[in-house]
C-alpha positions in Angstrom: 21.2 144.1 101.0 25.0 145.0 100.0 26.1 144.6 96.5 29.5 144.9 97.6 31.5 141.2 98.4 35.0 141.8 100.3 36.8 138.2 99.6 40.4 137.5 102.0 42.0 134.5 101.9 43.4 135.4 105.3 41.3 135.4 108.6 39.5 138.4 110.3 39.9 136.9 113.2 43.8 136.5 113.0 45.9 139.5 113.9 46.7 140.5 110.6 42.3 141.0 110.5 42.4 142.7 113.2 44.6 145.5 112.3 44.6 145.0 108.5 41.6 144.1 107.0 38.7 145.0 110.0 39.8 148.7 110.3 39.3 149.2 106.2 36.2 146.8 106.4 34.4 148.7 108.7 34.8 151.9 106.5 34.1 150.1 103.5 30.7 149.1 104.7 29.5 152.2 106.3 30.3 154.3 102.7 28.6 151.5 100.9 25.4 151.1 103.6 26.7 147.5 104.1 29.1 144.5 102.9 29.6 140.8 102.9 32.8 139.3 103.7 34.0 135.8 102.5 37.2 134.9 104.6 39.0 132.0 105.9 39.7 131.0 109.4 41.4 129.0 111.8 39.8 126.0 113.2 41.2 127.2 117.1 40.4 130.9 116.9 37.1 130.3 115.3 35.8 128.1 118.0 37.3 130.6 120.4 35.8 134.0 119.0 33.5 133.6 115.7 30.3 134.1 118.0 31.3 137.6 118.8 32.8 138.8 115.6 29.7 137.9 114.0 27.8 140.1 116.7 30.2 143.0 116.1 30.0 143.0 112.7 26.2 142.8 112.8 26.4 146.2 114.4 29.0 147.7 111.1 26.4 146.8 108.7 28.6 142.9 107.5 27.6 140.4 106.7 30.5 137.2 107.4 30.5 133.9 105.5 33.7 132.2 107.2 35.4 129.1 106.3 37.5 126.7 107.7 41.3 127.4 106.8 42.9 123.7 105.3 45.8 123.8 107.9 48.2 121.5 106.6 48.0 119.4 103.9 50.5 121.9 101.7 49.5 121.9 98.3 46.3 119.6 98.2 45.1 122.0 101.6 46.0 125.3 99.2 43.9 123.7 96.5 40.5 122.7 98.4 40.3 126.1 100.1 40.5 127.7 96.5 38.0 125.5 95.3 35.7 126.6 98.3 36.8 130.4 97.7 35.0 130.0 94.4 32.3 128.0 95.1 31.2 130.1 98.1 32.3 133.4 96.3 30.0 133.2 93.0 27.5 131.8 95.5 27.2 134.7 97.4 27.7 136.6 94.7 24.2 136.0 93.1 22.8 135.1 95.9 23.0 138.7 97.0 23.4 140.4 93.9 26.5 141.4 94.2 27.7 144.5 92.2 31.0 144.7 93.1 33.8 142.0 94.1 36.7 143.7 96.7 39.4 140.6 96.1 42.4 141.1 99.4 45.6 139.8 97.3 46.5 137.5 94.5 43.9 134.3 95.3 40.5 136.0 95.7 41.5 138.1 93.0 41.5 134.9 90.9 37.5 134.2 92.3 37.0 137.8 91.7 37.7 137.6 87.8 35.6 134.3 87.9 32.6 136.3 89.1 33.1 139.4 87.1 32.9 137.3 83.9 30.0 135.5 84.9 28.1 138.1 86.5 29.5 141.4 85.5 30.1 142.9 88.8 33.3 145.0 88.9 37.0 143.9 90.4 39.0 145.9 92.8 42.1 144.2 93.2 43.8 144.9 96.3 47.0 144.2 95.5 48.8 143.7 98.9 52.1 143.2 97.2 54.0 141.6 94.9 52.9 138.0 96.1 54.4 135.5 93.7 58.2 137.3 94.1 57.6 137.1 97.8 57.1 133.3 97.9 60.7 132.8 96.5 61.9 135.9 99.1 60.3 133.9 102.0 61.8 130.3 100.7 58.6 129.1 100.2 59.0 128.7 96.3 62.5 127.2 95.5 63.0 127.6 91.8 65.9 125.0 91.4 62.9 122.6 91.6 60.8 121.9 88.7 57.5 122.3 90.6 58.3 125.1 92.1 59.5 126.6 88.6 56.2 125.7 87.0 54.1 127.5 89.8 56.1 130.8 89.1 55.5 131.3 85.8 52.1 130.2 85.8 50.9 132.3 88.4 53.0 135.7 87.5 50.9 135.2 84.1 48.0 135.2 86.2 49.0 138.0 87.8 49.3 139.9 84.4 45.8 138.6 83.8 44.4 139.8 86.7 45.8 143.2 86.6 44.6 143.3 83.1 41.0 143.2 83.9 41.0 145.0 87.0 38.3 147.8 87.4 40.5 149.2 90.2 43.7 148.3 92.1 45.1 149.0 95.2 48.8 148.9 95.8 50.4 150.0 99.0 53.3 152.2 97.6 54.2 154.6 95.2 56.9 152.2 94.4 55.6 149.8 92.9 52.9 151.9 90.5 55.0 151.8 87.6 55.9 147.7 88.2 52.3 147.3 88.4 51.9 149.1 85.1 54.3 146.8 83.8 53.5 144.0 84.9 49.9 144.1 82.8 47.4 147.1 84.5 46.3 149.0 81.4 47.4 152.6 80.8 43.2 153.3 82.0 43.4 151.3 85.0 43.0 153.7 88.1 45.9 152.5 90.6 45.7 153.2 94.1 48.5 154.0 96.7 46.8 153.5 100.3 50.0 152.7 102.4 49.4 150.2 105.6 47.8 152.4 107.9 47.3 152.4 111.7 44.7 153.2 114.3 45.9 156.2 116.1 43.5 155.3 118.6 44.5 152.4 119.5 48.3 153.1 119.3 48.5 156.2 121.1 50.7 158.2 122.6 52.5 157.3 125.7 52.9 159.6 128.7 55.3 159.3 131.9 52.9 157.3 133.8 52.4 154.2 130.8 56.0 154.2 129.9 57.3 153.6 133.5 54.6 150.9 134.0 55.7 148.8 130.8 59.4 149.1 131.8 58.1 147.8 135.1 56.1 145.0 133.5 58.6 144.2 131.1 61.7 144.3 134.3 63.4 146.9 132.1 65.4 150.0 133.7 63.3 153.1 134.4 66.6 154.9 133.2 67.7 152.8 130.3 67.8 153.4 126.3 65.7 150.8 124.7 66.1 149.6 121.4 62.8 148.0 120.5 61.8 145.1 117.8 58.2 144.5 116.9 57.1 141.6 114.7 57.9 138.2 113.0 61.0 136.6 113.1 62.6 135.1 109.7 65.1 135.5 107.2 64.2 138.2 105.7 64.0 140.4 108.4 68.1 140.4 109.3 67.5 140.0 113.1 71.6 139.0 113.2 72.1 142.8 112.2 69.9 144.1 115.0 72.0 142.1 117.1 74.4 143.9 116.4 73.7 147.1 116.4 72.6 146.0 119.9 75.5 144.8 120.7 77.4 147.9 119.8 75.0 150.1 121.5 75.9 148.4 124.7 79.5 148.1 124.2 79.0 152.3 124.1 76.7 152.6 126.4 75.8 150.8 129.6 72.0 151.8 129.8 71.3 150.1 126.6 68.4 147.5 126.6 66.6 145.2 123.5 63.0 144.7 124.1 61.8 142.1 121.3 57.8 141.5 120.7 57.3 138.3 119.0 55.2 135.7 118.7 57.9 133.6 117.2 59.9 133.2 121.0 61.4 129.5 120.6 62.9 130.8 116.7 63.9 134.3 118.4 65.8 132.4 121.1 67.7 130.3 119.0 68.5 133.0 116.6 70.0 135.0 120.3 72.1 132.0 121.3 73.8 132.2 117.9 74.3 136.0 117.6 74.9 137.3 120.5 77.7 137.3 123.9 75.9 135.5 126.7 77.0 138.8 128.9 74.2 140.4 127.1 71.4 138.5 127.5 70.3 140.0 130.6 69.9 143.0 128.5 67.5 141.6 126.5 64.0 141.7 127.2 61.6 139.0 125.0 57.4 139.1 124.8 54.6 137.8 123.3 51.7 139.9 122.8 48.4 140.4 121.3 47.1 143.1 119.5 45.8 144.5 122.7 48.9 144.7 124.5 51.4 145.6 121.6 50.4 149.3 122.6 51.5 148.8 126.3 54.5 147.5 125.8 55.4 149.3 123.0 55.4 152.2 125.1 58.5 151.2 126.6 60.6 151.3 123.6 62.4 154.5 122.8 63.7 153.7 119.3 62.1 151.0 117.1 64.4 148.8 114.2 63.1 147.6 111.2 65.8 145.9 109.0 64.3 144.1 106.2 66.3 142.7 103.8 65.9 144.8 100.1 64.6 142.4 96.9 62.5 143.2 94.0 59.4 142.3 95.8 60.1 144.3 98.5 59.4 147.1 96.5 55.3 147.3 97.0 56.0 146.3 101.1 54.8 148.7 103.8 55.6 147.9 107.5 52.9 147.9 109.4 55.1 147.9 112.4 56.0 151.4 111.3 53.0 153.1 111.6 52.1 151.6 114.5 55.4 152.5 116.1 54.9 156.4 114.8 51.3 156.8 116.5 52.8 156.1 119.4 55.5 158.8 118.9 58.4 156.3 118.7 61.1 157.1 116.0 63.1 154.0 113.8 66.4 153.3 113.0 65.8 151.1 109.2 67.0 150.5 105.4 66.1 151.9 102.8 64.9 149.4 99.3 61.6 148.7 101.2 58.7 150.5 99.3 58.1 154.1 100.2 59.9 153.8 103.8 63.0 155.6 103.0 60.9 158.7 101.8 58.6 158.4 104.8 61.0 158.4 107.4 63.0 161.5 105.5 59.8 163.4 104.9 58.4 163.0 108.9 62.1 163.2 110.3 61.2 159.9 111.8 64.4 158.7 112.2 67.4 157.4 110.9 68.3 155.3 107.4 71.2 153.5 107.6 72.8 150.1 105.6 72.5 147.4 108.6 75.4 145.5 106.6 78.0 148.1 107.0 79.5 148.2 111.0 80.2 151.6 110.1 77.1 152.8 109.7 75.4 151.0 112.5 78.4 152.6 114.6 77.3 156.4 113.7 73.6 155.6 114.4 74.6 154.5 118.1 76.7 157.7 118.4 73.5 159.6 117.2 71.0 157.3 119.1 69.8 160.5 121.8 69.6 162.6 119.1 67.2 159.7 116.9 65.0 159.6 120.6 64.9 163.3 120.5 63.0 162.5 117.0 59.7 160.9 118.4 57.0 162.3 120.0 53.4 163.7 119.9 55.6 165.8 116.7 56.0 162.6 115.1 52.6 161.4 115.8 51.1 164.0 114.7 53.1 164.3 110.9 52.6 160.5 110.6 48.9 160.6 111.2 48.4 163.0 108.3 50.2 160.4 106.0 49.6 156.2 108.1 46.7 157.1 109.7 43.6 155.2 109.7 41.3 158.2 108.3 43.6 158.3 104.8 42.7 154.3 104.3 39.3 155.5 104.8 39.8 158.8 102.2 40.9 156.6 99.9 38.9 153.4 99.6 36.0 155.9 99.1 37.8 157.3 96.1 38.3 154.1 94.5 34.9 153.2 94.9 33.7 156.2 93.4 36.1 155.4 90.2 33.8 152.3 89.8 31.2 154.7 88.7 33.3 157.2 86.2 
């Protein structure tokens, strides 16, 4: 029976599970001979796939509680499925006799502290970022209204509170270690940097053969330059200044393609129509994917862009997208003020750091653009997996569970 309780208010069977949470899970469990997971799902994908996660998760030693994710309903749907996170959470909890709660980002954490002062089982707070900043980055929060004001400050003081009486936290950059200090972890708390990692064996390393088939899936040139874009699209992540830097790489080069992988096509179209010369259009090359085929068509990219636009919160971020991109050998052309990313790219010559804002700048990186190519490959892979891959999560998970015991 585990004593270990892994609580996420997101879904293991979303694509942020999949490549976030079930890779650590599973590494988790088999250094602690088992776990039970408390997470929320959604009502579509459950139906669809519950019955087999469960099997697979059978076979890694977990054991899943999953409950239905309140979709809609704002605020009142927020509330109910906290309600449930603690019900079910201090349920299981001595049910099971749990020993120690593993609380993924600011809500479980809350259920977390419930249970350790109830039952005296110890809290690692896995501190995915700073949350309550990032709700004003993302619009959702808009402090010129009262409401929104009041929810702020009372959960940043919850924040400080549950910091404070954290066994262990996890942060995923050196960043944001001394915020995190400031912010109320106690000069004793053990903090953690495990940086978003990827599965190198998943994401691997294309050869001739996969790269000339996703160009041919994806109708792009066998001989072109492709500027690649992997991810969500919103306002933080300046998609109308890799326009153009797209648009100057074509205006300098006539081999020059844009291969975006979104889920978020309808926003990503409307967001084109507005940036970009209808003559270049035809350059660019728009996908869905799933986790299983981001590797494939990944493949084809020879250079991936991450702009994301620098705040305070930004600070404890770590693109996932960049790891991913480096297993497979693909170099990036980004901006620095995003947690460690500027140091990462610099220390695995992984590319090329650059201010999207200034026309200039973009300019020289086209100019350099065969030279940033020249950057990836089975070199890069191999530097990054030393420092993103999937077996330093794994390093250092163990070590904070062995803190619990100092």
């Amino acid at each position: 029976m585990s004593t270990v309780l892994y609580i996420t208010y997101d879904g293991l069977l979303d694509p942020l599970g999949e490549s976030q949470i079930l890779p650590y899970l599973k590494g988790i469990a088999a250094d602690q001979k088992g776990a039970l997971v408390l997470s929320f799902e959604k009502e579509r994908r459950q139906a669809q796939f519950s019955s087999t996660m469960a099997r697979a998760l059978e076979h890694c030693q977990i054991q899943w509680k999953p409950l239905r994710f309140t979709e809609g309903n704002f605020a009142l749907g927020k509330i109910c499925d906290l309600l449930k996170m603690y019900f079910w959470g201090y349920r299981l909890a001595v049910q099971h006799g749990v020993r120690v709660v593993h609380a993924r980002g600011h809500p479980a954490a809350q259920i977390g502290l419930f249970i350790k002062r109830l039952t005296g089982a110890r809290l690692i707070f896995d501190f995915r970022g700073l949350w309550v900043d990032e709700r004003v980055d993302k619009g959702s929060w808009d402090l010129r209204k009262a409401h929104h004001r009041w929810q702020f400050r009372h959960f940043k003081r919850t924040e400080r509170k549950l910091l404070a009486n954290a066994d262990q936290v996890v942060v995923l950059t050196e960043a944001v270690v001394p915020e995190v200090h400031r912010l109320g972890a106690g000069p004793s708390t053990s903090v953690t940097v495990i940086p978003c990692c990827a599965d190198f064996e998943h994401f691997t390393l294309p050869d001739h053969h996969s790269r000339a088939q996703a160009r041919d899936w994806l109708d792009i040139p066998q001989d072109a330059l492709v500027l690649g874009y992997l991810g969500s699209v919103g306002r933080m992540y300046m998609l109308d200044r890799l326009f153009r830097l797209f648009e100057l790489a074509a205006a300098d080069r006539h081999d020059a393609h844009l291969l975006v992988v979104t889920q978020d096509v309808s926003a990503l179209n409307e967001l084109m129509g507005e940036c970009l010369p209808v003559a270049l259009l035809g350059r660019v090359h728009v996908r869905p994917a799933s986790r299983q085929q981001v590797p494939h068509f990944i493949a084809a990219m020879d250079v991936l862009v991450s702009f994301i636009k620098p705040s305070y919160a930004r600070m404890a971020a770590s693109p996932t997208k960049l790891a991913e991109c480096f297993a497979a050998g693909i170099p990036v052309i980004c901006n620095s003020g995003v947690g460690d990313v500027e140091e990462q790219v610099c220390s695995l010559r992984a590319g090329r750091v650059v201010d999207p804002s200034s026309d200039a700048e973009l300019t020289s990186a086209v100019a350099d653009l065969d030279h940033i190519v020249a950057m990836g490959g089975v070199r890069l892979r191999d530097a990054a997996r030393n420092l993103l891959g999937l077996e330093v999560a794994a390093i250092r998970y163990q070590a904070v569970y062995a803190g619990l015991n100092d």
